[in-house]
N, C-alpha and C positions, 0 to 999 in steps of 0.2 A: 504494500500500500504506500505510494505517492503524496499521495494528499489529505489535510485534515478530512478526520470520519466521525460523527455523531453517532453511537452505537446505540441501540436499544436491549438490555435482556430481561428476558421477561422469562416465568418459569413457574412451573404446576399450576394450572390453570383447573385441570378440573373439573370441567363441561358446566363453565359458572358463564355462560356467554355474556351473560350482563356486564360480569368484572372484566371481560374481556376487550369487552366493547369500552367501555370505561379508561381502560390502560392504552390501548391504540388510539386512541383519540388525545389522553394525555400525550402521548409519545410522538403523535402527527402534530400536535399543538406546538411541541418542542424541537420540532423540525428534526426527529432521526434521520437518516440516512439509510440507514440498515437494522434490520429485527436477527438478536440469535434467540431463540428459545431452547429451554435445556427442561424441558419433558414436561409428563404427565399430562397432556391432553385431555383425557378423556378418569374416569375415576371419582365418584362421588356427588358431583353436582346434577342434574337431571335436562341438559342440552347436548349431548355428546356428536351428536350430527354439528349443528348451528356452529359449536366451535372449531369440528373438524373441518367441514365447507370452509369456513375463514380463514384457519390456518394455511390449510393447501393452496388455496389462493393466493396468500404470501408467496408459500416457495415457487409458483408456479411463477410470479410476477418480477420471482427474485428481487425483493423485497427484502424477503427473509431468506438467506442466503443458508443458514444452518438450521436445524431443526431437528435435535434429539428425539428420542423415546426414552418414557421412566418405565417404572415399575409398572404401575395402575394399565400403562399403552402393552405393554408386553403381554401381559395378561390376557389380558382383554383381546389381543391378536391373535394368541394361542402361543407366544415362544416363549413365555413361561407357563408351567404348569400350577394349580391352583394347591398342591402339596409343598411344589418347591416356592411357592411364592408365602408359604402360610411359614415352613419352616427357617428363612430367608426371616422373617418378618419378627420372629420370636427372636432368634437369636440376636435384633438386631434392636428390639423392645422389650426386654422380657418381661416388664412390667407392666404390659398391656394385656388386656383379657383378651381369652379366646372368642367371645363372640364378639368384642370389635375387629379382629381379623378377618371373620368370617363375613361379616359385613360388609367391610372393603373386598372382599375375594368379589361376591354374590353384586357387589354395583360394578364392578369391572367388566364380568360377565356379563350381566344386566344389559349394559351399555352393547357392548358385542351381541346381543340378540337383540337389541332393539336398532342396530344396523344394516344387521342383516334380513329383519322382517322388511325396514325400508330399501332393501338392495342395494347398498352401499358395501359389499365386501369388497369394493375395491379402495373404498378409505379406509379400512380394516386391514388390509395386507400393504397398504404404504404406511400404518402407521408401525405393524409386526418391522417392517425391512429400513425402520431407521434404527442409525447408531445409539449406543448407550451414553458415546464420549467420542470427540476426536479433537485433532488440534486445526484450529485455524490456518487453513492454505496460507491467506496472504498477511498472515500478522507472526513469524515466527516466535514461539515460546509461549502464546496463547495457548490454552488448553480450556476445553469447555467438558463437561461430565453434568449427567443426570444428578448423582450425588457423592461419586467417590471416582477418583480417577488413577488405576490399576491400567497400565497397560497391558493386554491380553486376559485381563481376566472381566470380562461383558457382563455378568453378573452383578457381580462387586459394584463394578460403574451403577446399574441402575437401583440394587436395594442396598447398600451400604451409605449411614448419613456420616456427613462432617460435621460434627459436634462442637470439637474441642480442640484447641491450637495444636495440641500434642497431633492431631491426625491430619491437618495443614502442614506440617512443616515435614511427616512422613512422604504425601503426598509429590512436595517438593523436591524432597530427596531423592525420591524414587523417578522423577519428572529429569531431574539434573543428571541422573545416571543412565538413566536407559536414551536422552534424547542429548548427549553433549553439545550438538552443534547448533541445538535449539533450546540450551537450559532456559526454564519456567520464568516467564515474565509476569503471567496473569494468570490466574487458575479459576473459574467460575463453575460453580457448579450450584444446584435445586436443591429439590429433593425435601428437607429438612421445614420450608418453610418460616423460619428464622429469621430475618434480615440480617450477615454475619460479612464484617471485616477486619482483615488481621494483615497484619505489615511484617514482614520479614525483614532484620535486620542482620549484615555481617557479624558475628560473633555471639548472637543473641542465642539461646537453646530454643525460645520459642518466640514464633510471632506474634507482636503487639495486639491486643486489640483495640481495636478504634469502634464509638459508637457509629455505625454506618450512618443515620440523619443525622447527624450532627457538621456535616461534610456541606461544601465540594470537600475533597480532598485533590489537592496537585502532585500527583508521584513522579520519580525519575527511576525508571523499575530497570535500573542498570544498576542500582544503589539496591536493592530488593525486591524480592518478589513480592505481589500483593494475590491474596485469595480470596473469595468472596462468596457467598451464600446470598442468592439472590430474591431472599422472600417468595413472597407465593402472590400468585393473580387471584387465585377461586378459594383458597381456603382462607377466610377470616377468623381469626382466633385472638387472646388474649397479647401473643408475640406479633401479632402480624392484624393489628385494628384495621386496615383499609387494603385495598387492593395495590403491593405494591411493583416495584421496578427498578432498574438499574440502567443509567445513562453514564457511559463512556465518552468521552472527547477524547481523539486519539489524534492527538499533533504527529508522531512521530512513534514506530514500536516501543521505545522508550521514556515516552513523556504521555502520561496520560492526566485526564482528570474525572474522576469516579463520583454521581452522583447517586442516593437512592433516593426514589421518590413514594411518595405514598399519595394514593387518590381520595383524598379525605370528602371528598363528596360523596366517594359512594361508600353503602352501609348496608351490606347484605345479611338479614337476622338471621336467614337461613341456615347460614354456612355453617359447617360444623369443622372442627379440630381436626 
């Protein structure tokens, strides 16, 4: 990339098409450039067409130039299965009850049969055949992931959350080794819901955190790596009151500036955690 780019990421949306509709509108307000989305589509909310229709459209108009699958998308496609997704899910909650797992299993599906009664299995098989993670073609050291980013391990990427600095800075590590000629400049990933920023310092054991609104923030990510958890579109909950988003200003691979937004206008009672 050439020239400055105004990024949009936006991420677990959720079949909330209202909140969806709500963040592309903040985000066309604020003159993006370009949409990445880092999964979960479809999962929980009760629109899963209305949001799929819209997203495809993006990619189609390349617009949105990347577009992951999460957990909820995989599922729902059939390339996970509803055992290894429940076993996945314990191990990664344990303090969650079995019947909110089984809940999330049964709207994923839900969703998938009420696709395919509308004959839409071909939005269902391009949502199964996107990636969990990959790295940005034209921003070298850019890395985008559903929720944890493992190289070769696709799984991991879509039900493993980033928590805690301690699995940032793993991340990192693992990012600086296997990719030397493209060590990690920016790490994004979902998933978790959370709005989450940590700043990587030489000599530091672990990344800073920084409150994400509380920002812009100006980085020189030659100086460190920054990682980010990019809140959620459709899930409203006590972490995450409005619909939110993440806006990039990318002068240079190097010089960015990181904003999170929240759509305080809109107020969905619906939404569950």
């Amino acid at each position: 990339m050439t020239r400055k780019c105004r990024i949009a990421i936006i991420a677990d949306i959720h079949a909330n098409f209202e909140a969806l509709v709500a963040v592309l509108d903040a985000c066309e307000a604020a003159r993006a450039d370009l949409y990445w989305c880092l999964g979960d589509l479809v999962g929980r909310g009760d629109r899963p067409l209305r949001v799929l229709e819209r997203m495809f459209d993006l990619v189609q108009s390349n617009a949105m130039n990347i577009c992951l699958s999460g957990n909820h998308d995989w599922l729902a496609a059939g390339r996970i299965k509803p055992g290894t997704f429940i076993a996945a899910y314990e191990n990664e909650a344990p303090i969650s009850t079995t019947g909110m797992q089984v809940n999330v299993v049964q709207a994923a599906l839900a969703h998938a049969e009420m696709l395919r009664d509308e004959g839409c299995t071909d939005l269902l098989d391009w949502l199964g055949a996107r990636p969990g993670a990959q790295p940005v073609p034209y921003l070298p050291g850019y890395y985008l992931a559903h929720g944890y980013y493992d190289p070769g391990d696709e799984l991991r990427a879509v039900m493993t959350y980033t928590k805690v600095p301690l699995s940032a800075r793993r991340q990192i590590d693992r990012l600086a080794s296997e990719y030397p000629k493209a060590p990690p400049r920016l790490v994004a990933v979902g998933h978790r819901h959370r709005a989450t920023l940590w700043r990587s310092t030489p000599g530091a054991r672990l990344p800073q955190a920084l409150d994400p609104f509380a920002g812009p923030y100006e980085f020189n990510l030659a100086e460190g790596a920054v990682f980010l958890v990019a809140g959620s579109v459709g899930v409203i909950n006590s972490f995450n009151p409005h619909p939110s988003f993440v806006m990039l200003d990318i002068e240079s691979p190097d010089e960015v500036r990181i904003t999170f937004h929240r759509v305080e206008e809109f107020i969905n009672a619906d939404a569950r955690a």
